[in-house]
C-alpha positions as CSV (number, residue, x, y, z in Angstrom):
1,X,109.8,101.5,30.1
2,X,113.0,100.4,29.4
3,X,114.3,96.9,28.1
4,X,116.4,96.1,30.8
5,X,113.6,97.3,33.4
6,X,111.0,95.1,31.7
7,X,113.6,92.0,31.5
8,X,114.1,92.4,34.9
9,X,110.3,92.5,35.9
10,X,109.3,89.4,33.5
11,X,111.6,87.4,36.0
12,X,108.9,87.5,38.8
13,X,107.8,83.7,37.5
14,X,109.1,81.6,39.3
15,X,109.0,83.5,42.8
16,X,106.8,85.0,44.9
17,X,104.9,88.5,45.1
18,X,104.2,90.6,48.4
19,X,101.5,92.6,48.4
20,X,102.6,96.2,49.4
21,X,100.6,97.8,52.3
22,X,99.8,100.4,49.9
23,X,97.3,97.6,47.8
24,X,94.1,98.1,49.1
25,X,92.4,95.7,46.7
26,X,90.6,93.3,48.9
27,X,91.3,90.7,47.4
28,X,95.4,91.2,47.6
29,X,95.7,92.7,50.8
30,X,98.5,91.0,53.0
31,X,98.9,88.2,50.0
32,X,101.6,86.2,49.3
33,X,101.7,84.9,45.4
34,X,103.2,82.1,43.9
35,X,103.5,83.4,40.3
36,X,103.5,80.6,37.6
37,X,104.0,82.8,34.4
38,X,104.9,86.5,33.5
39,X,105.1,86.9,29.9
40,X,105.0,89.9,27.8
41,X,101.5,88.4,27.6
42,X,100.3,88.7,31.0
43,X,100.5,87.1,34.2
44,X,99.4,84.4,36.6
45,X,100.2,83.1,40.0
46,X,98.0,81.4,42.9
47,X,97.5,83.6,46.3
48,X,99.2,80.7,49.2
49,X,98.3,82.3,51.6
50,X,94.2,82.3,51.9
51,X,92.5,79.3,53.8
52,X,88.7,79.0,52.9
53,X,86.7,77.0,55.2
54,X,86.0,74.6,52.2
55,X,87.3,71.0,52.9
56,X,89.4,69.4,49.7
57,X,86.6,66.2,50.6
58,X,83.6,67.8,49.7
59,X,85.6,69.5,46.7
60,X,86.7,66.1,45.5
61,X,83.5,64.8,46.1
62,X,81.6,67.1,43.5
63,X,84.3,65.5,41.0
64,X,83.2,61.5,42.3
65,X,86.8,61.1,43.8
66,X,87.3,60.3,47.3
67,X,89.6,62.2,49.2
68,X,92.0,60.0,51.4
69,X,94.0,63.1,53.0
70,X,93.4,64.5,56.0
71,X,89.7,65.1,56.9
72,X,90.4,68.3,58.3
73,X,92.1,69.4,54.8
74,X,91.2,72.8,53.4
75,X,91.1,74.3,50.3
76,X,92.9,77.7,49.8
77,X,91.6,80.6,47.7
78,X,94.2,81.0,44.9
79,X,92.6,84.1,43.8
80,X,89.8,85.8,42.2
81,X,89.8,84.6,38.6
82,X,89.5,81.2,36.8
83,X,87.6,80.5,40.4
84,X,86.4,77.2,38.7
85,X,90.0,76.0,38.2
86,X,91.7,73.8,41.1
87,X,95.1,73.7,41.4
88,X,97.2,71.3,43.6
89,X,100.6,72.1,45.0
90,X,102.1,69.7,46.2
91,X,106.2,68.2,47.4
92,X,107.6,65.8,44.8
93,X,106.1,62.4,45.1
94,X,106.4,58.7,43.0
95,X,103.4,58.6,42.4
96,X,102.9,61.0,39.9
97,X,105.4,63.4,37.7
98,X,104.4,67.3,37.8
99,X,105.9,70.1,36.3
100,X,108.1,71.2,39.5
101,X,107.2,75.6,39.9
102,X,110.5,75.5,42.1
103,X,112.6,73.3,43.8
104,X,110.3,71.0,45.9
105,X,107.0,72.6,44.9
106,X,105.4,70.6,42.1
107,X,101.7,71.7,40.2
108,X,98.9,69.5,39.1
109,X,96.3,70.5,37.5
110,X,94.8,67.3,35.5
111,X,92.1,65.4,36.5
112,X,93.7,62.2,36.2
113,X,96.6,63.4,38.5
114,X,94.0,65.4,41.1
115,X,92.5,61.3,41.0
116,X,96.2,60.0,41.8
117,X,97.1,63.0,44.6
118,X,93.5,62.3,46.1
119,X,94.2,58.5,46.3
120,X,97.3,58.7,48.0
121,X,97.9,62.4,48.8
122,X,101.9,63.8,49.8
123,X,102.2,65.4,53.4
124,X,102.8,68.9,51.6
125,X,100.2,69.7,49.6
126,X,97.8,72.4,49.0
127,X,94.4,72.3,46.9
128,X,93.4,75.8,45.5
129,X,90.5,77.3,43.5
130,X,91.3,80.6,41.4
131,X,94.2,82.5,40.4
132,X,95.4,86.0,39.9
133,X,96.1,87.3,36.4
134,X,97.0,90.4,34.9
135,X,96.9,91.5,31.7
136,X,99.3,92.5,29.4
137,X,101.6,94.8,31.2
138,X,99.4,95.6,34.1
139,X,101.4,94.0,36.6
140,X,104.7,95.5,35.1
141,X,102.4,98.7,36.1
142,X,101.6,97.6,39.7
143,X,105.1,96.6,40.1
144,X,106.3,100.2,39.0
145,X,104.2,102.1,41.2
146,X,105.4,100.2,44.5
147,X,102.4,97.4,44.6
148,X,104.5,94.4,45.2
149,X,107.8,93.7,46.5
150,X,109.2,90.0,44.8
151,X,110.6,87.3,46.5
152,X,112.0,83.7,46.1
153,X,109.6,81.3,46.5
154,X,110.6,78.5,49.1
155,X,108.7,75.1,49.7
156,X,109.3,75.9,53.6
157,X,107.9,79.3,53.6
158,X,104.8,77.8,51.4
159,X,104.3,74.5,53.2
160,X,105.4,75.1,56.7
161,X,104.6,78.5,57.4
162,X,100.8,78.9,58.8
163,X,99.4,80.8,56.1
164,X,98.5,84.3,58.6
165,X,102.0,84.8,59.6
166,X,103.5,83.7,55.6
167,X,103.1,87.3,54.7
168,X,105.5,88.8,57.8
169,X,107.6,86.1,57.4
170,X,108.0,85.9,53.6
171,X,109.0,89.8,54.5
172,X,110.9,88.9,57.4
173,X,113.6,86.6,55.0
174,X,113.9,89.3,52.9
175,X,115.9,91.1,56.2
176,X,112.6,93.8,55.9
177,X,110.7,94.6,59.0
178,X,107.0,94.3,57.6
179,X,105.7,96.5,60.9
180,X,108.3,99.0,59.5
181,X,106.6,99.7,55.8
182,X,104.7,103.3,55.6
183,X,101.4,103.2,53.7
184,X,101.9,106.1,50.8
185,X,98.5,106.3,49.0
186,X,96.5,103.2,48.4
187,X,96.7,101.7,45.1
188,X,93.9,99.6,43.5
């Protein structure tokens, strides 16, 4: 692989990756990620796009803190490793200062600011459990055979697009016509 091909490929983070319709991994098919980090090291990002039928309440409840957000609040499947790590994504907000992923999309992770977002929670903001990771080059090697397709990473498209129509339209802003895409050969 050459340097300016792997330069360009570690700039996935921040931004977003679309599953191909060629990944038939369960657990990736139709995703949208938010990646975090791409290093030479590996990578990580959070699948946005996965509702569970888990409410952030009973979540928060298991950690003694009282969720005062919506009731009907879910949490989202961020993927299918570190499953016992919550993340919270959530729009800028006083009350506490997190490291912003892009421009109006800001992470938590601590416990003492998961206590401050389930006090007084922001009107965006999403609670997930897991993340995807790759290892060390393996997701220069899924990018390379056609796997993903990167995108900017937008706190419309995350927050305000209902999570089974982010894929198509995450596609859609890109000027491609999702329903357009030919399945190759399946890649795992």
């Amino acid at each position: 692989m050459n340097d300016a091909f792997q330069t360009e490929l570690l700039s996935t983070a921040p931004g977003l990756l679309l599953a191909m319709p060629d990944l038939d991994d369960p657990n990736f098919q139709k995703t949208v990620v938010l990646m975090l980090e791409h290093t030479k090291e590996g990578a990580l990002g959070l699948v946005i796009n996965r509702e569970t039928p888990i409410r952030v309440a009973d979540i928060f409840e298991t950690l003694d803190l009282v969720w005062h957000g919506q009731e009907n609040a879910h949490v989202w499947n961020g993927g299918p490793v570190m499953r016992e790590i919550g993340w919270i994504l959530h729009e800028p907000t006083d009350a506490i200062a997190g490291a912003e992923v892009v421009p109006g999309i800001q992470l938590a992770t601590t416990p003492d600011k998961m206590k401050v977002l389930a006090k007084d929670p922001p009107h965006q903001m999403r609670f997930l459990l897991g993340a995807a990771g790759w290892g060390p080059g393996q997701l220069e090697d899924e990018l390379a055979q056609g796997a993903w397709m990167t995108a900017d990473a937008s706190a419309d498209l995350i927050f305000n697009t209902p999570p089974d129509h982010m894929w198509d339209a995450a596609f859609r802003l890109l000027g491609i016509d999702p329903t357009l895409l030919v399945r190759v050969d399946g890649i795992h």
